[in-house]
MARDRENVEX-663928 format. One line per field, with one value per residue (C-alpha): x, y, z; chain. Coordinates in steps of 0.2 Angstrom, whole numbers, plus 5000, padded with zeros to 4 digits. Layout:
BEGIN
c1	c(X, ...) .
c2	c(Y, ...) .
c3	c(Z, ...) .
chain	c(A, ...) .
***
This chain:
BEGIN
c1	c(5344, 5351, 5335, 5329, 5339, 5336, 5316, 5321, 5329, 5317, 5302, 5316, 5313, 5331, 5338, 5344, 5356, 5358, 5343, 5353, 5361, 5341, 5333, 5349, 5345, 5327, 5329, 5340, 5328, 5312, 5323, 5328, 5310, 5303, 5317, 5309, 5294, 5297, 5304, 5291, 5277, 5289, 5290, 5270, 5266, 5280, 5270, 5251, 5260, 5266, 5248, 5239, 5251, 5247, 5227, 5231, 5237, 5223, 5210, 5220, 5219, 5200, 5198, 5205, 5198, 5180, 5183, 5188, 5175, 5161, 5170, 5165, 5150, 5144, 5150, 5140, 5124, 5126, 5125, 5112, 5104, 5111, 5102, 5086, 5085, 5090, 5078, 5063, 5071, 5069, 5051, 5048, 5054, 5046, 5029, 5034, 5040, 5024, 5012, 5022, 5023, 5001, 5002, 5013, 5003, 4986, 4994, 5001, 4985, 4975, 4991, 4990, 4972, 4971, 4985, 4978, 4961, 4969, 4980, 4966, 4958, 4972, 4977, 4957, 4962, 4978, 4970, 4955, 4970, 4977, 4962, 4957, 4974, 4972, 4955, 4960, 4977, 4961, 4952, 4967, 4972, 4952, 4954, 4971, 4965, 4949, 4961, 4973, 4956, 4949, 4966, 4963, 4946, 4953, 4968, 4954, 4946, 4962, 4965, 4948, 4948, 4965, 4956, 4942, 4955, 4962, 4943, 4938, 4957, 4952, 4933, 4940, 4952, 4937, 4924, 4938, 4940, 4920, 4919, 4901, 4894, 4902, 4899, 4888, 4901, 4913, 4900, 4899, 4920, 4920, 4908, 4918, 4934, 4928, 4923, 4938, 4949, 4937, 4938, 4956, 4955, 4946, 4956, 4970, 4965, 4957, 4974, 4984, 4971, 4970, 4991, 4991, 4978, 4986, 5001, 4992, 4983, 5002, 5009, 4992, 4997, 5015, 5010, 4998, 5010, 5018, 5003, 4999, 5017, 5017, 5000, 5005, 5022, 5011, 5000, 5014, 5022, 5006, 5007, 5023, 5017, 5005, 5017, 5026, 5011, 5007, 5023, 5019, 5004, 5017, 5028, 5009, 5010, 5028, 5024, 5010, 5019, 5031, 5019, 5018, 5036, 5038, 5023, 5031, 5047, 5040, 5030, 5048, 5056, 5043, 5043, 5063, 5062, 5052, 5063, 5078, 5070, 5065, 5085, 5091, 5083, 5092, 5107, 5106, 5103, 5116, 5129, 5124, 5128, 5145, 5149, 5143, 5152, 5169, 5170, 5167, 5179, 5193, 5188, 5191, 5208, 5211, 5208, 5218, 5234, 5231, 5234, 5247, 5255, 5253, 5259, 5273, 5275, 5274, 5287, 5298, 5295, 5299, 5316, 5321, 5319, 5337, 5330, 5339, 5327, 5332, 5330, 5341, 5357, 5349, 5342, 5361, 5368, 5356, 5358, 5375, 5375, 5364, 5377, 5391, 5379, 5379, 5396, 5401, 5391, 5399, 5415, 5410, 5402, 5419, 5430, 5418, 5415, 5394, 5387, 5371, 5359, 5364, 5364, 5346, 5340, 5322, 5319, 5315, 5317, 5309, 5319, 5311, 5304, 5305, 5291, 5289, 5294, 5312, 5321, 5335, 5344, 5361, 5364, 5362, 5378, 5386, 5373, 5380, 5395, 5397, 5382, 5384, 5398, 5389, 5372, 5378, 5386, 5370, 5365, 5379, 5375, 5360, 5354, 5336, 5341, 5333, 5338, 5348, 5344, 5343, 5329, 5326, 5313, 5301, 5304, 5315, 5328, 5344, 5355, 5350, 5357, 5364, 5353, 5338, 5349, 5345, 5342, 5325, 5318, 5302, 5292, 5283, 5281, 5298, 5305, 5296, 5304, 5321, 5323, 5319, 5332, 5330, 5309, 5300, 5291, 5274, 5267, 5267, 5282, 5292, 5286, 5289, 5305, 5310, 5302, 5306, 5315, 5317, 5332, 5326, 5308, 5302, 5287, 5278, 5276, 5269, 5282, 5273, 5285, 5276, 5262, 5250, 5265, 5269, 5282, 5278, 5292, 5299, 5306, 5320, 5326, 5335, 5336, 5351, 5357, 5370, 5376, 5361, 5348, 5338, 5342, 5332, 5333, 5342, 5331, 5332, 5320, 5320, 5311, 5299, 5309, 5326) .
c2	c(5311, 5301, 5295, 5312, 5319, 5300, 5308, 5324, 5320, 5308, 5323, 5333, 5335, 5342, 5326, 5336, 5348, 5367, 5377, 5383, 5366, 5358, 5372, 5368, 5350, 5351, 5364, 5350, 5335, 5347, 5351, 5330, 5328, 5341, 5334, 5319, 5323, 5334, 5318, 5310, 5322, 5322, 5304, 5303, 5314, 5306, 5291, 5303, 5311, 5294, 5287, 5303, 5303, 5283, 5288, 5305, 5293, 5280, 5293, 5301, 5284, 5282, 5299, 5296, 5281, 5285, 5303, 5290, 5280, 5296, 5299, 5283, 5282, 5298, 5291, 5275, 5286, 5294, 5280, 5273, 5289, 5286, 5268, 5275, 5290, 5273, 5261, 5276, 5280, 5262, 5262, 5277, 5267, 5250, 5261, 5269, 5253, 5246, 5258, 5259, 5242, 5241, 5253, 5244, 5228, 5237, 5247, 5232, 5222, 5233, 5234, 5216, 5214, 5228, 5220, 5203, 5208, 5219, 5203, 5192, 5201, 5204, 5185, 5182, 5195, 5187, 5170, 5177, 5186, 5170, 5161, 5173, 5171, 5155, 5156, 5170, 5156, 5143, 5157, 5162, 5143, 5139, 5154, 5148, 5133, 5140, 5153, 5139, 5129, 5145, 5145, 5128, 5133, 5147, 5136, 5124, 5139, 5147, 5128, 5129, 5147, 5141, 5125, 5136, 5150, 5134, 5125, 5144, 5145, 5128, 5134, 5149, 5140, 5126, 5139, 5149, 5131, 5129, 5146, 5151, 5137, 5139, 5157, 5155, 5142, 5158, 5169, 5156, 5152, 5171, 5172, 5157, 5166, 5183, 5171, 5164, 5179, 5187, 5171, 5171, 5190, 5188, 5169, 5180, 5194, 5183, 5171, 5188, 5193, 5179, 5177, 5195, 5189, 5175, 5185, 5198, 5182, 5173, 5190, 5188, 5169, 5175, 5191, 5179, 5165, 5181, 5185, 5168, 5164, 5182, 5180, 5162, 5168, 5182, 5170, 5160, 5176, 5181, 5164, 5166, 5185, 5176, 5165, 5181, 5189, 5176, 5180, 5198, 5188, 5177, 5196, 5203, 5189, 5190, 5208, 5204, 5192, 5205, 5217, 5205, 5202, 5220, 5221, 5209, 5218, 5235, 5226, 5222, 5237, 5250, 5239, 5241, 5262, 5261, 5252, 5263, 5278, 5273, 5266, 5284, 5294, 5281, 5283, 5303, 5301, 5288, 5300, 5315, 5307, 5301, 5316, 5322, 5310, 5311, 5332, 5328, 5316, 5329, 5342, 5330, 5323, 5344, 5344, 5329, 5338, 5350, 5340, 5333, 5351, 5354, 5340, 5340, 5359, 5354, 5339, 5353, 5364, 5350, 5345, 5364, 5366, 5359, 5344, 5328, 5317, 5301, 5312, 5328, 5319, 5314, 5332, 5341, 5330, 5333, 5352, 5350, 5339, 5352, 5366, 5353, 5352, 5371, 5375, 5361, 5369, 5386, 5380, 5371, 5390, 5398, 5385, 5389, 5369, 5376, 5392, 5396, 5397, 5376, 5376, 5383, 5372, 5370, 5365, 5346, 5334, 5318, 5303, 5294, 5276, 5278, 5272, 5281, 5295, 5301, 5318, 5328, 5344, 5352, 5350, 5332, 5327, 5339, 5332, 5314, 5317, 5328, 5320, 5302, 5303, 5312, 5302, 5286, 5292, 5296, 5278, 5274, 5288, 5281, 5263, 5270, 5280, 5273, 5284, 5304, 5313, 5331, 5338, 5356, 5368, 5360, 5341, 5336, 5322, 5322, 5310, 5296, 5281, 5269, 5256, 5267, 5271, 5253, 5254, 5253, 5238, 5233, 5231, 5247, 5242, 5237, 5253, 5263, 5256, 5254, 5267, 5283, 5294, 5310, 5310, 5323, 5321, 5334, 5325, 5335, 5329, 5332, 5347, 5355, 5348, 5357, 5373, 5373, 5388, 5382, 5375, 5360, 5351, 5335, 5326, 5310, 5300, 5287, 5283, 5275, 5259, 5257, 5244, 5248, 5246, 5261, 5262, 5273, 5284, 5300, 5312, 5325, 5339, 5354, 5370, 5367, 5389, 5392, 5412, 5416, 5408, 5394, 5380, 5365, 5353, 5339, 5324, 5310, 5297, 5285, 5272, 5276, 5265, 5257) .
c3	c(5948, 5934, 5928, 5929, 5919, 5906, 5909, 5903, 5888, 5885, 5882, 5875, 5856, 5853, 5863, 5874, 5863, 5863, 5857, 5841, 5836, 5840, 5826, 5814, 5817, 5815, 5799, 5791, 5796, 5787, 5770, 5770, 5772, 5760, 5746, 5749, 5748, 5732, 5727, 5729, 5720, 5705, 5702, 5706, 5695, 5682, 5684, 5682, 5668, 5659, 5664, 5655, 5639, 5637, 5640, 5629, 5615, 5616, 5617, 5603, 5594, 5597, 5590, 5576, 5573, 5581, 5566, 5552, 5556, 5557, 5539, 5533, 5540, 5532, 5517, 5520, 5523, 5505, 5498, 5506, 5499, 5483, 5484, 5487, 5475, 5464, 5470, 5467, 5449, 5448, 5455, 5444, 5425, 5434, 5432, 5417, 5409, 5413, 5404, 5391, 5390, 5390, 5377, 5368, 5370, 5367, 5348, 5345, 5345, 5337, 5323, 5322, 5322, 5305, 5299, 5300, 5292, 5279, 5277, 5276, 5261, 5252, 5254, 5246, 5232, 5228, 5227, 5216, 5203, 5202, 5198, 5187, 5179, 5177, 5170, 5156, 5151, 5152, 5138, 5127, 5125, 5120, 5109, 5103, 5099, 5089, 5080, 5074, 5068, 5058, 5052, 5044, 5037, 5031, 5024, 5014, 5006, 5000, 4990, 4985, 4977, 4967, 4962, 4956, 4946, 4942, 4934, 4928, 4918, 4909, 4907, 4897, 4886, 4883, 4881, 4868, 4860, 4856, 4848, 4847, 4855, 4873, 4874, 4887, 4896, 4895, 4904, 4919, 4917, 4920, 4935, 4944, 4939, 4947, 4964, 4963, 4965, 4977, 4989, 4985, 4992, 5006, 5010, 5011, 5021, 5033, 5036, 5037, 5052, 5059, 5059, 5068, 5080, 5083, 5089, 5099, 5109, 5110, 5117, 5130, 5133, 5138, 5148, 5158, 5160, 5169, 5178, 5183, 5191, 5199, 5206, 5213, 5221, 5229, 5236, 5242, 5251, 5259, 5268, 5274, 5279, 5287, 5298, 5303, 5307, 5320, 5327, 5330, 5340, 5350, 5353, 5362, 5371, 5377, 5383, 5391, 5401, 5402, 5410, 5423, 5427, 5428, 5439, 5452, 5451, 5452, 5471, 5481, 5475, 5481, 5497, 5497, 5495, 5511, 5520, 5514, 5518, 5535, 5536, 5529, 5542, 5554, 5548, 5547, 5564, 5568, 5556, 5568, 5585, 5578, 5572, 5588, 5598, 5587, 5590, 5608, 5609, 5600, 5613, 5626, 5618, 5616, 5636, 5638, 5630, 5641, 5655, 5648, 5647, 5664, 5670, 5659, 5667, 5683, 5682, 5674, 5689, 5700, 5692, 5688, 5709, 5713, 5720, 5713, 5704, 5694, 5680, 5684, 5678, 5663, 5661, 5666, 5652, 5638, 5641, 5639, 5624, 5615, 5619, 5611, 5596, 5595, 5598, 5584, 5570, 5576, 5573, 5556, 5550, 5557, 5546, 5531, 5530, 5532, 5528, 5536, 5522, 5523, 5542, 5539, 5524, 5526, 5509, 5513, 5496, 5495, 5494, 5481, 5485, 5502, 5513, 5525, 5515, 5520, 5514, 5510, 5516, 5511, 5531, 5532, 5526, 5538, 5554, 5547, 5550, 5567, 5577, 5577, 5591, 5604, 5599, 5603, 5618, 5624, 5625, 5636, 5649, 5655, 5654, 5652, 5635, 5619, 5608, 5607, 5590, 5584, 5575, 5566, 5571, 5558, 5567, 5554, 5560, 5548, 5559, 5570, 5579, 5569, 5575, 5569, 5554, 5543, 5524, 5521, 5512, 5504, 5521, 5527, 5544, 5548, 5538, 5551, 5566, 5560, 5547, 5559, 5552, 5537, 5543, 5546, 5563, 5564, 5580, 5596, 5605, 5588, 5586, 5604, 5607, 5591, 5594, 5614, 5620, 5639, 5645, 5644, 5641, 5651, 5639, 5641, 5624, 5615, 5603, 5587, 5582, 5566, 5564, 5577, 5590, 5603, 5617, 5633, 5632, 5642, 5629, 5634, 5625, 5625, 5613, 5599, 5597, 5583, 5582, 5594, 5582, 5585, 5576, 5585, 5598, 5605, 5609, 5621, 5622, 5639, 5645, 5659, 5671, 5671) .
chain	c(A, A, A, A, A, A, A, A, A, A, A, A, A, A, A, A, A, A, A, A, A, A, A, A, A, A, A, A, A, A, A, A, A, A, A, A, A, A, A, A, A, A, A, A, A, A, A, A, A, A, A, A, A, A, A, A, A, A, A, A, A, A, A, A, A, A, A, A, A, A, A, A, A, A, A, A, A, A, A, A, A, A, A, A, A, A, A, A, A, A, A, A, A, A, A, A, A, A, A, A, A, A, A, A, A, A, A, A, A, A, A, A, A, A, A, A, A, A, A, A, A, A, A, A, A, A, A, A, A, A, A, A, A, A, A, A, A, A, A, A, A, A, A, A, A, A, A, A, A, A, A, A, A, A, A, A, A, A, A, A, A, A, A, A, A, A, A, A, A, A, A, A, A, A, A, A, A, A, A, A, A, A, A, A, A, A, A, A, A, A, A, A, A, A, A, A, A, A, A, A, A, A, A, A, A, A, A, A, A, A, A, A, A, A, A, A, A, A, A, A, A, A, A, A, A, A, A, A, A, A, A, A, A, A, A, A, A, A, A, A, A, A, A, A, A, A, A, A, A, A, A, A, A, A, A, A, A, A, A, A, A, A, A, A, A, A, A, A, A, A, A, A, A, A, A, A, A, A, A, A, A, A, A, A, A, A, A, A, A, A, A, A, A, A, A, A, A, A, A, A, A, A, A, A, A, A, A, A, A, A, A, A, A, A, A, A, A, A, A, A, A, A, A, A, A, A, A, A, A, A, A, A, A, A, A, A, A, A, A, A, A, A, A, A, A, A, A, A, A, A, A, A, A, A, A, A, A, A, A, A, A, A, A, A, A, A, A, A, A, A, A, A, A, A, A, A, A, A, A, A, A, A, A, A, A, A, A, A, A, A, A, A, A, A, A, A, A, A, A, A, A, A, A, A, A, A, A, A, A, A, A, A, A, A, A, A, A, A, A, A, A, A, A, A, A, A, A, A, A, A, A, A, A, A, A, A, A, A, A, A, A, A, A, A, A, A, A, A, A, A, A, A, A, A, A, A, A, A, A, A, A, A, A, A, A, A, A, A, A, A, A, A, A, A, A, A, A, A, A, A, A, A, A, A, A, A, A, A, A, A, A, A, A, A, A, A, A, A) .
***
C-alpha cells in the first residue's frame, strides 16, 4: 500500500500536493522560467546588438573609407583625362612644331641661298670698287707726277722768257747806243721783247692752271685714299658676313636635326594618348563601380542602423519589462541621476545664480588652438561646477562604468570626468582620448542620447578613442528636464562586460 501510494506520487506532477497549491507552484516555476528566459533573450540580443554596432561601425568605417576612396578615385580619373587632353595638345604642337619647323628649314634655305648669291656678287662688286680704286690712286699719282713735271717745263720757260726780257732790254739800250746803224737790231730787240712778254703770259697762266689742277687732282688723291680704305673695309666685312652667313647654314642644319627629334618625340607620345585613352575609359568604368559600390555600401550601412535601432528597441523593451537584467540597476540609477541634474539646475534658476537664456546657450565659441576643436557656453562654468560630483560617482556605482557626462540637445559635452578632463597639449591623438570635455559630439549615439525623450535609451557604440582606436561600448542615457523643457541628456558609457 505504501509503495502505492510512493507510485502515485511518483506520476503525480504536483508531488502529491493540493490541486490549487500544485497550479500556484507550477505558475511560479513558469514566470522563474519565463524571467529567465527573458533574461536570457535580453543578454543575446545585448550580445547581437554589441555584435551589430561593432559590424555597423566597421562597415561605417569601410564606407567611409570605400566613399573617400571613390572620391579620390574620381579625382585620379580627371587627371588621367587631364594627361591625355595633355598628351594630344602635346601630339597636336609635336605636328605643328614640325611643319613649322620644315618651313622654317625650307624659308630658311631658300633665304640663305638668295642671301648667299646676292652676297657672293656684292663680295665681287666690292672687290672690283677696290681694285678700281686702287687703279684710279695708281692714275692720279701717274697724273701727279706728270703735272709736277709740266710744272717744271713750265718753270724753265718762265726763266727763259725773263732771260729773253732780260737780252731784248740790253738789245734796246745797245740798239739806242748805235743810233742809225742798229735800227734794224731795235726792230728784232722789239720782236724778242714782244715774245718775251707773251711767253712770260702764257708761262704764267699756264703754272696758275696747272697749280689749280694740281689741287683739284690732290683733292681726287684724298677722296680716293677714302674710297680705297672704304672699299677695303667693305671687303673685309663682307668676309666676315660671309662667316656669319655659313652659320645661318649650321642654324638649317640644327633644325633639320630638330625636325627629327621632334619626329621621334611626337612617335611615343601619340602611342602614350592611346594608351591613356584606352586607361581613361577603364578608369571611367572602375570610378562608376566604386561609386556604385560606395552608395551601396551607405544603403547597407543605412540598413545596418536600422538594426541597430531595433535592437537597441528591443533590449529597451526587454529591460523596461520588470524583469531584472545586469543592466536594470545601472538603468534605475542613471534615471535618477538625470532627475538630480534637473532638479540642481532648477534650484540654480530659482537662486538666480543661472537665468535660462544661459541654461539654454547654444551659441558654441571655439576655443582657439584647440585640436580637436573644443568650445564655450555661458553654462559651462555652471555645469563645471554642479556636475562633477554626481559624475564621478557614477564610476563608483558600477565597476563596468567608463565614464558619466551630460550633453545639450545639440551633443555638446560641458563637463566631464576629470580623467577625460586633461589640458590638451601638442599631440592631436592623445588630445582626443584624454581631452573629451567642451566637444561637440554630432555622431549618432551623441546625437540620440541628447535628443532622447524615453525614460531611458539603451545604445551599443563604438566609442572613437582617437587614432584609429575604438572601445565597444554600451551607452546609457536618460533625458536631463529643467521647468518642463528639455535640456539634454545624462550619459553613461559601460563596458560590454565587467
Amino acid at each position: 500500500m505504501h509503495a502505492h501510494r510512493l507510485d502515485t506520487r511518483a506520476d503525480d506532477p504536483s508531488g502529491g500536493l493540493a490541486p490549487d497549491d500544485a497550479i500556484a507552484s507550477a505558475g511560479q516555476e513558469d514566470g522563474a522560467r519565463l524571467a529567465e528566459a527573458m533574461n536570457l533573450i535580453g543578454a543575446r540580443v545585448g550580445e547581437l546588438s554589441v555584435n551589430i554596432a561593432d559590424t555597423s561601425g566597421m562597415i561605417g568605417d569601410v564606407s567611409g573609407t570605400l566613399s573617400r576612396q571613390a572620391d579620390e578615385f574620381h579625382q585620379l580619373t580627371g587627371e588621367i583625362g587631364k594627361i591625355s587632353d595633355s598628351n594630344r595638345t602635346v601630339a597636336e604642337a609635336s605636328r605643328s612644331a614640325v611643319e613649322s619647323a620644315r618651313s622654317t628649314h625650307s624659308g630658311l634655305r631658300q633665304t640663305t641661298e638668295s642671301v648667299n648669291g646676292i652676297l657672293v656678287g656684292a663680295v665681287a662688286d666690292i672687290k672690283s670698287m677696290a681694285a678700281n680704286a686702287t687703279e684710279v690712286t695708281r692714275v692720279l699719282d701717274e697724273v701727279s707726277g706728270q703735272i709736277r713735271e709740266i710744272h717744271s717745263f713750265s718753270e724753265a720757260i718762265r726763266g727763259i722768257s725773263t732771260q729773253t726780257q732780260m737780252l731784248a732790254v740790253n738789245a734796246g739800250i745797245m740798239a739806242a747806243h748805235a743810233g742809225e746803224a742798229g735800227r734794224g737790231f731795235a726792230v728784232v730787240a722789239d720782236a724778242v721783247k714782244q715774245l718775251a712778254d707773251r711767253t712770260g703770259t702764257v708761262s704764267r697762266d699756264m703754272v696758275a692752271r696747272l697749280e689749280a689742277l694740281r689741287g683739284i687732282v690732290d683733292k681726287l688723291q684724298a677722296r680716293n685714299a677714302d674710297n680705297e680704305e672704304v672699299a677695303t673695309a667693305a671687303w673685309r666685312r663682307s668676309t666676315e658676313i660671309d662667316g656669319e652667313l655659313q652659320k645661318f647654314t649650321v642654324f638649317g642644319q640644327t633644325v633639320a636635326g630638330m625636325i627629327t627629334e621632334i619626329e621621334r618625340i611626337s612617335d611615343p607620345v601619340d602611342r602614350t594618348t592611346r594608351v591613356c585613352a584606352v586607361v581613361l575609359d577603364k578608369v571611367s568604368s572602375l570610378d562608376g563601380q566604386m561609386h556604385a559600390s560606395s552608395a551601396m555600401l551607405s544603403q547597407a550601412s543605412v540598413k545596418i542602423d536600422r538594426l541597430v535601432s531595433f535592437s537597441e528597441d528591443v533590449i529597451g523593451h526587454v529591460a523596461a519589462s520588470g524583469i531584472e537584467t545586469e543592466d536594470t540597476p545601472l538603468i534605475r540609477r542613471c534615471i535618477e541621476a538625470a532627475a538630480e541634474v534637473g532638479a540642481l539646475f532648477e534650484a540654480e534658476l530659482t537662486s538666480g545664480r543661472l537665468s535660462m537664456a544661459d541654461l539654454f546657450d547654444e551659441r558654441y565659441v571655439p576655443v582657439p588652438g584647440t585640436d580637436p576643436l573644443q568650445h564655450m557656453t555661458r553654462f559651462v562654468a555652471h555645469t563645471d561646477r554642479l556636475l562633477p560630483p554626481i559624475q564621478e560617482a557614477m564610476l563608483d556605482f558600477d565597476r563596468r562604468v567608463t565614464f558619466c557626462a551630460a550633453v545639450d540637445r545639440n551633443g555638446f559635452l560641458p563637463t566631464h570626468n576629470h580623467i577625460y578632463s586633461q589640458p590638451q597639449g601638442p599631440d592631436p591623438v592623445w588630445n582626443a582620448g584624454n581631452c573629451r570635455n567642451r566637444r561637440i559630439f554630432k555622431d549618432r549615439t551623441g546625437l540620440s542620447a541628447g535628443r532622447s525623450t524615453k525614460p531611458f535609451l539603451l545604445q551599443t557604440y563604438r566609442r572613437d578613442m582617437g587614432g584609429g582606436n575604438f572601445a565597444l561600448m554600451k551607452d546609457l542615457s536618460a533625458p536631463i528636464h529643467v521647468q518642463g523643457r528639455h535640456w539634454g541628456g545624462l550619459r553613461i558609457g559601460f563596458r560590454i562586460s565587467a
